[in-house]
C-alpha positions as CSV (number, residue, x, y, z in Angstrom):
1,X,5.3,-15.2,5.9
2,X,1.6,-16.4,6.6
3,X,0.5,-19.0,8.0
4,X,-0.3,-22.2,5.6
5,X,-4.6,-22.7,5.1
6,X,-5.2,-26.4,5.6
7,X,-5.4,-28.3,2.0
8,X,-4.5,-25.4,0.2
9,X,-0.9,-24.4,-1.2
10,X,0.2,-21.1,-1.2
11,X,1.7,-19.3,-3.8
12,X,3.2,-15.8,-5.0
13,X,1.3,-12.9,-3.3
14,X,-0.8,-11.2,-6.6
15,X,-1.9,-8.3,-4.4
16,X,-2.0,-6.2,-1.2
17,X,-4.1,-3.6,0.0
18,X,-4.7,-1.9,3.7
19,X,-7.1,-4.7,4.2
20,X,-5.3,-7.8,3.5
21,X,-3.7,-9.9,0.5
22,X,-4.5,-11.6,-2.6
23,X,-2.3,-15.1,-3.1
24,X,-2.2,-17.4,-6.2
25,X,-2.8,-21.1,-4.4
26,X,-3.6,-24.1,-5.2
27,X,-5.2,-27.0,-4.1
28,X,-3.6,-29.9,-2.8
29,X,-5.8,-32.8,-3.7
30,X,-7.0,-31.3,-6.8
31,X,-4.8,-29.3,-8.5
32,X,-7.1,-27.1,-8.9
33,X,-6.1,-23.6,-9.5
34,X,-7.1,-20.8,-6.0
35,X,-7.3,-17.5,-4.9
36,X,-6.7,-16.8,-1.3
37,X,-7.9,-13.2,0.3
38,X,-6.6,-13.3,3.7
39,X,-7.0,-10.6,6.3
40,X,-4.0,-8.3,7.8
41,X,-3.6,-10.2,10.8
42,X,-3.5,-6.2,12.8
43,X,-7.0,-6.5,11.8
44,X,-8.4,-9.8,12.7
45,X,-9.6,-8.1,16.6
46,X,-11.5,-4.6,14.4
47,X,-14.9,-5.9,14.4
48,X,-15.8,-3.3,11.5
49,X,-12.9,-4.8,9.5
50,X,-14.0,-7.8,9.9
51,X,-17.4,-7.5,8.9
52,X,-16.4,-5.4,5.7
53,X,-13.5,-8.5,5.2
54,X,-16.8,-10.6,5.4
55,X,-18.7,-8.8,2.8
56,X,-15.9,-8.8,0.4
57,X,-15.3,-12.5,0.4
58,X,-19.4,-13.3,-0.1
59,X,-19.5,-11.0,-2.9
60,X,-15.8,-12.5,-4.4
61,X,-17.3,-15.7,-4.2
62,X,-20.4,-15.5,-6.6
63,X,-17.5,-14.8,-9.2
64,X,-16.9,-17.9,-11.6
65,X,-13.2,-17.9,-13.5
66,X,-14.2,-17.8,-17.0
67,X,-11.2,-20.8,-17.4
């Protein structure tokens, strides 16, 4: 199980991969309809992993749900 992200609530896992997992959320004040990517926690202390984790996360963010 992961640990819970402050304001958000977690949901079914949608994906995994060797670099972490992809989790329907939601947030709590809102409503409003999440993705969380969240690192494999065997990675968190691999400085390359992170910085690749990094890049994915800027690049996932420019995306807008067309909903």
């Amino acid at each position: 199980m992961l640990d819970p992200v402050p304001g958000v609530r977690l949901l079914e896992v949608l994906g995994e991969d060797a670099v972490g997992t992809m989790q329907r959320a939601e947030d709590v004040a809102t409503g409003e309809p999440l993705a969380v990517r969240r690192l494999h926690g065997h990675l968190c202390g691999d400085e390359g992993a992170r910085l690749v984790f990094a890049e994915e996360v800027r690049r996932i963010a420019t995306i807008a749900h067309p909903l």
